[in-house]
Structures are given as structure tokens and as C-alpha cells.
N, C-alpha and C positions, 0 to 999 in steps of 0.2 A: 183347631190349631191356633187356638189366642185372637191377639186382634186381625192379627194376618186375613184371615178370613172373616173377622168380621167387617172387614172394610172390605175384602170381596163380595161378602152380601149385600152392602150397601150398595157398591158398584152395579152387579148382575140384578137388583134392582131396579135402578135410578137409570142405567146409560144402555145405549142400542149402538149399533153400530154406525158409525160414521160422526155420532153425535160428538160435538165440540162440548172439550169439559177443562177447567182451568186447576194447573194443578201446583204446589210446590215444589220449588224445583229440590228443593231439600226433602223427598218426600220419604218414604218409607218402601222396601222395594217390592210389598205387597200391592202397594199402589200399579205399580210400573205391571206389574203380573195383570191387573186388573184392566188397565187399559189394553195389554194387548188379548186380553181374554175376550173382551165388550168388540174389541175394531174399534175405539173411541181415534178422536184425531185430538189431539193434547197441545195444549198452549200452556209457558212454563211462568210462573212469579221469580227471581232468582232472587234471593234473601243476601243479604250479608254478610261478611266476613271478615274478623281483626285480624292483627298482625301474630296473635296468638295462634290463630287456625280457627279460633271459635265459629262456628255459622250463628249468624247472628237471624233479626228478624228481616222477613220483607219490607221495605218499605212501606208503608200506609199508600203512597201514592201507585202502587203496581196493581191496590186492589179498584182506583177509580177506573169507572166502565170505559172511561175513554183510552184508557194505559191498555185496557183484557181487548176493547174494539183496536186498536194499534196490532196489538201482536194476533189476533187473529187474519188480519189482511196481510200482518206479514210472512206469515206459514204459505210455504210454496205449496202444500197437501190443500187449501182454502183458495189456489187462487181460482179467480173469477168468480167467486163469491159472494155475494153483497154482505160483508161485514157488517154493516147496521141489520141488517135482520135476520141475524145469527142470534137464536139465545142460548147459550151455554148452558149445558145439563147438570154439571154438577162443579162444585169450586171444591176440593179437598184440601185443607189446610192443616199441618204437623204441630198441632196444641201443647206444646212445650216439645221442644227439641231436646236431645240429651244433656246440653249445659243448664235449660229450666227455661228458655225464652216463651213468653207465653203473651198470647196477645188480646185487647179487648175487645171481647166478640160480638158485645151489642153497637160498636162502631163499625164493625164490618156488615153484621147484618143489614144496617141502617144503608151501608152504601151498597149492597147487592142486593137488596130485595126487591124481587118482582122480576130482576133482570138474571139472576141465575136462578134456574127451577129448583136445585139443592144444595144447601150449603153442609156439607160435611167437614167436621173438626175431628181429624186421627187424635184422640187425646191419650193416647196408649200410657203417655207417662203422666196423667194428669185426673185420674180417677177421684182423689183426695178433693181438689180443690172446692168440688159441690160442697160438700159437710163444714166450712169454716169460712165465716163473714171476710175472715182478713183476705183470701181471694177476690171479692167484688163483682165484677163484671170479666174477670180475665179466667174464664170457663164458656161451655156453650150453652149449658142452660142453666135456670134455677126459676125459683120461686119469687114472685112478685115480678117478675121478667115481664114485659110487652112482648108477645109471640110476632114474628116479621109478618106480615100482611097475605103475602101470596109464598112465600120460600120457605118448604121445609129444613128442620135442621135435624140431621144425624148429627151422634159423639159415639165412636166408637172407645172403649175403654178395657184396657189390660188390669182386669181386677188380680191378676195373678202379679204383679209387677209392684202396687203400692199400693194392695187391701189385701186382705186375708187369703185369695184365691188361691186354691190350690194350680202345678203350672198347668198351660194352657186358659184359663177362665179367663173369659171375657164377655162383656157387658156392650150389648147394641143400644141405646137410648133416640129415640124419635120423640119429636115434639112436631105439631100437626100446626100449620101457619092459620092465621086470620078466616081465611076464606078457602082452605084444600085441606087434607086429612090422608093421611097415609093410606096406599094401598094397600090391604092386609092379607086380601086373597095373595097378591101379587110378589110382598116380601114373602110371605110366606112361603114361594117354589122358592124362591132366591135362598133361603134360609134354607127350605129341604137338597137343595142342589150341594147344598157345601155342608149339611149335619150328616154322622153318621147312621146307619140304620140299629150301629150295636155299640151305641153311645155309653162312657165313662160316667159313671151314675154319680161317682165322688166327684167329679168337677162339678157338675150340676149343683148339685147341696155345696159346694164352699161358696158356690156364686150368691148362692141365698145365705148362708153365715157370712160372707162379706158383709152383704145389703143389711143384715140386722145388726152388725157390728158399729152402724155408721148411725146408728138410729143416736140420738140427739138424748141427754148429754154424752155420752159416751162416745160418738161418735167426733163429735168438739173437739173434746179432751183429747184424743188419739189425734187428731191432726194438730192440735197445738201442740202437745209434746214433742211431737215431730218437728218442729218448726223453731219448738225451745232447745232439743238436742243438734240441729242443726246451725243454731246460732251459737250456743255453747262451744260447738270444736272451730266454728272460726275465732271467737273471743280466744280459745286456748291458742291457737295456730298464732295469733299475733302477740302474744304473751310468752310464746315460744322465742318470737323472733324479737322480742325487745330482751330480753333475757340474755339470749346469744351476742347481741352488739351489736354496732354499725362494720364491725369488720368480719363479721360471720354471714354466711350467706345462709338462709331457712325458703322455703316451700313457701308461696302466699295463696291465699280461696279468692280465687276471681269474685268480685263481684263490690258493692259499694265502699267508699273509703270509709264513710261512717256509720259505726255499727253501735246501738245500745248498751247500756253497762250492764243492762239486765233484762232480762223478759224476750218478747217478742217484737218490741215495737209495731213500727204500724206498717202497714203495705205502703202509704208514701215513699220510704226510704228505700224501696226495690222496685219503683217504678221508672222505668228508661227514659233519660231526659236529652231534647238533640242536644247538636253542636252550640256555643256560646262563645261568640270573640271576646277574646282578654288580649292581656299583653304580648307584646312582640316576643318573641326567642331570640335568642342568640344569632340563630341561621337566618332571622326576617321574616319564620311562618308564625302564624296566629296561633298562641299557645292554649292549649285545650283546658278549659275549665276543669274545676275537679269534679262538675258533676258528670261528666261522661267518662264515668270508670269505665264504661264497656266498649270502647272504642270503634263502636259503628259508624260513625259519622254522624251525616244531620237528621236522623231522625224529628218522627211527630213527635212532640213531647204528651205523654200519655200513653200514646198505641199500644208500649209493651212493656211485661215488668220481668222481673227475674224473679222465680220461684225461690225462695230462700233454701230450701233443701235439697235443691243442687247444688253441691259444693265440687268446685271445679278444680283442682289442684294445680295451680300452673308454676314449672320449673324457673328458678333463672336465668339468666342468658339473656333474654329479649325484650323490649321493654314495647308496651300499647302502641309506641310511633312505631317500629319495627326497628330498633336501634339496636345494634348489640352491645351488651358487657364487655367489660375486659375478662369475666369467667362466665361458663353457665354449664350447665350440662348437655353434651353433645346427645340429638336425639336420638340417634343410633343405642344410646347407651339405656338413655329412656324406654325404647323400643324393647330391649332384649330383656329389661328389668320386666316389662308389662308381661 
């Protein structure tokens, strides 16, 4: 049943009961099924939110161990505890949320390793990003990568959602730390506990036609086109709205104000940059730079980028402060169109 389960094998692997595991609080509700399946006791990250509704990223600072040591002494299920010698079983982190938020994972590594025993990335909508450089480091594994010392890292992956998979197909990926090496006897019940015994032989085979689909050049090209046609219908959408005039109102794609004439550009220009004071406003608040189209507040600058092929469609009406128009479309009306 897709990644759904494959994040419950990772779980019915990795966590026992009672074990303290850190999780998103934006998480996925397979997640939630999994901890009450384990008896896990859950401490939350709470991510982000604009005036749009967008969920945005967690803070970079909710993942230092001192923020996960705080909200572990503050769970009444932990108290009398000794929160410093708590070590957290598993950190499950949502590797692109639905609008494309996606975060850099050898910076998290680097600040959980040794101190969470696994670090799991749900990359359900982020299977693409291995096969194309312009990704970087904002995936959970790849090649020429430093493996974390003591912390293994799970990616689970919806090959059915943005590779070739037929529905259901999903892709579990482990990467073995410095000094520890996956259980394999162990995944392995976990795996037989959640496969079926009269298993769908076609999903099987697309998962490997994915995997060869992605094989290099071919596999390149198929994420760059994707990333060229996804840049194309924002250029068209603001070509719409220059077109229409300052007195017509058009549809805008959430995401940076400046976009290339042509091509792909580079990942810098979808990388989330925090807060910057500039000039005064009108009302006396400190007006927002134009580099924080995404309206998170103070982000780390670096932690997180926006996947360009989430194109987010936002109506008028509202603006990034949470100001209203004199027109915009009632969400009601939005609601009944959906």
C-alpha cells in the first residue's frame, strides 16, 4: 500500500515500545498509525505556517538536541525521566511537503548523528531528486555523500507518485552509518509483517522499470524536463498576468519573485532565505525584503529550498502579511470549484 507502509516497516523495525522517537508534526498519517502501532511516546517539530495556509519548514533550530532534550522533559508521558539520557529511536522527517518544501539533510545529519539512532526522511513526493545535481544536498542520500558516523538513514519513496511506478510502488532505501549496518535478518520480519503473501507481480516489475528509467542519461534528462516544463507554465502564468493589466486580477505560482528567461536556472534561486530588515512601512513594521517570497519568517538561510515543480496556485484576496484586497475569491467558492 505505497509509502504508507513503507514507513511502517521502517517503524516496526527501528522503534519498540515506549521508545521516544521525534517526529513531524506536519507528518503523514501513516506516520501517526505507526506510532500507535510501536506504543512509541512522540515528541512533535511544529513546522511553519504563511498567511497563505502554506506549512512551511521546521525551523533548523527545533532540530538542535537541546530544543528535541526541552520537549522531551516537557511531555507529561516522560515525566521523571532523565531527559539527558533519553536517546531518541528514530527522527521521521516529511522530505518535501505538498507545496515542494524540502530540506538540507546533510545539515541535519551532521546535527543528529549519534544522538538519534535513525534518522528517517518520508520523501514520498521526492523520489526525483537523487537522479539531478540541481537537487544538491536537499535529498537523503546520494553518492559522494559522507555516511553520518553512528545514525542510520531510511528514505522512504512513492515511486508511484513521481517515477514511473505503477499505483501503490514504493521504494525503501537504507544507507548503513560509519560504524553500524542495517539489521537485515530484522527488516526483514518487519518487511514480511506488512508484504502480502499473494503479492501484485506488476508493481514489483514497474518498481524496477522505474529504477532503470532513472539510469543516467536518461534519467537527467527526465528530471530536467520536468523542472523545464514546470518553469515554463510559471513564465506563461506571469505573461498571463502582464497581458491582462494592473486592473485585472490572474491566479499567481507561489514561489520566488525572480524567475529565468529561459532554462532552468540554478538551485540558488529556490533556495529559502530568512527574514532581512529594510525599510519602515507605512504602519511602522519592518518591511519584508523581496527575498522572502515564502513568508516563513526568520528562517536559517540555506536549511530549505522549494522544489520548483511544485507549483502552488494561490488565489487573490490575500496578500503574504495576511492583508486583505478590496476583491479576491471567497474560499468557500474555491472549496466547491476543488
Amino acid at each position: 500500500n505505497g509509502t504508507s507502509t513503507s514507513n511502517k516497516m521502517v517503524w516496526h523495525h527501528t522503534v519498540a515500545p515506549d521508545d521516544v522517537v521525534v517526529v513531524d508534526r506536519n507528518c503523514h498519517k501513516s506516520i501517526l498509525h505507526a506510532i500507535i502501532m510501536t506504543g512509541a511516546i512522540p515528541v512533535f517539530m511544529k513546522p511553519t505556517r504563511n498567511h497563505f495556509g502554506i506549512i512551511g519548514p521546521i525551523p533548523k533550530s527545533e532540530f538542535e538536541q537541546s530544543a528535541i532534550k526541552a520537549k522531551i522533559k516537557a511531555n507529561p508521558l516522560l515525566a521523571g525521566v532523565d531527559h539527558d539520557k533519553i536517546k531518541p529511536r528514530v527522527m521521521t522527517l516529511t522530505q518535501s511537503t505538498y507545496d515542494g518544501v524540502i530540506y538540507n539533510t546533510e545539515t541535519i545529519k551532521t546535527m543528529l548523528d549519534g544522538y538519534v539512532d535513525t534518522l528517517h526522511f518520508d520523501e514520498a513526493w521526492l523520489p526525483h531528486a537523487a537522479f539531478h545535481p540541481f537537487y544538491g544536498a536537499y535529498h537523503a542520500m546520494g553518492k559522494r555523500r559522507v555516511r553520518p558516523k553512528e545514525s542510520l538513514v531510511f528514505a522512504t519513496q512513492s515511486t508511484h507518485k513521481l517515477l514511473a511506478g505503477i499505483s501503490q510502488a514504493s521504494h525503501v532505501l537504507v544507507q548503513d552509518s560509519q560504524n553500524r549496518a542495517l539489521d537485515r535478518d530484522l527488516f526483514n520480519e518487519a518487511y514480511l509483517m506488512h508484504s502480502s503473501t499473494s503479492p501484485q507481480y506488476a508493481i514489483i516489475a514497474s518498481c524496477d522499470v522505474a529504477a532503470a528509467m532513472m539510469e543516467p542519461p536518461g534519467g537527467t534528462a527526465l528530471v530536467e524536463e520536468s523542472i523545464l516544463e514546470a518553469l515554463d507554465f510559471r513564465r506563461a502564468m506571469r505573461k498571463v498576468e502582464e497581458e491582462f493589466g494592473k486592473e485585472e486580477w490572474w491566479f499567481k505560482v507561489w514561489g520566488p519573485e525572480k524567475l529565468v528567461d529561459e532554462g532552468i536556472g540554478r538551485a540558488d534561486d529556490w533556495i529559502m532565505k530568512g527574514e532581512k530588515e529594510g525599510a519602515s512601512s507605512k504602519r511602522g513594521k519592518t518591511k519584508k525584503s523581496p527575498r522572502n517570497w515564502h513568508g516563513f519568517g526568520d528562517l536559517a538561510d540555506g536549511f530549505n529550498m522549494l522544489d520548483p515543480i511544485k507549483s502552488t496556485i494561490v488565489t487573490p484576496g490575500l496578500d503574504l502579511e495576511g492583508n486583505f484586497a478590496e476583491t479576491g475569491i471567497p474560499a468557500s467558492v474555491v472549496t466547491k470549484f476543488l
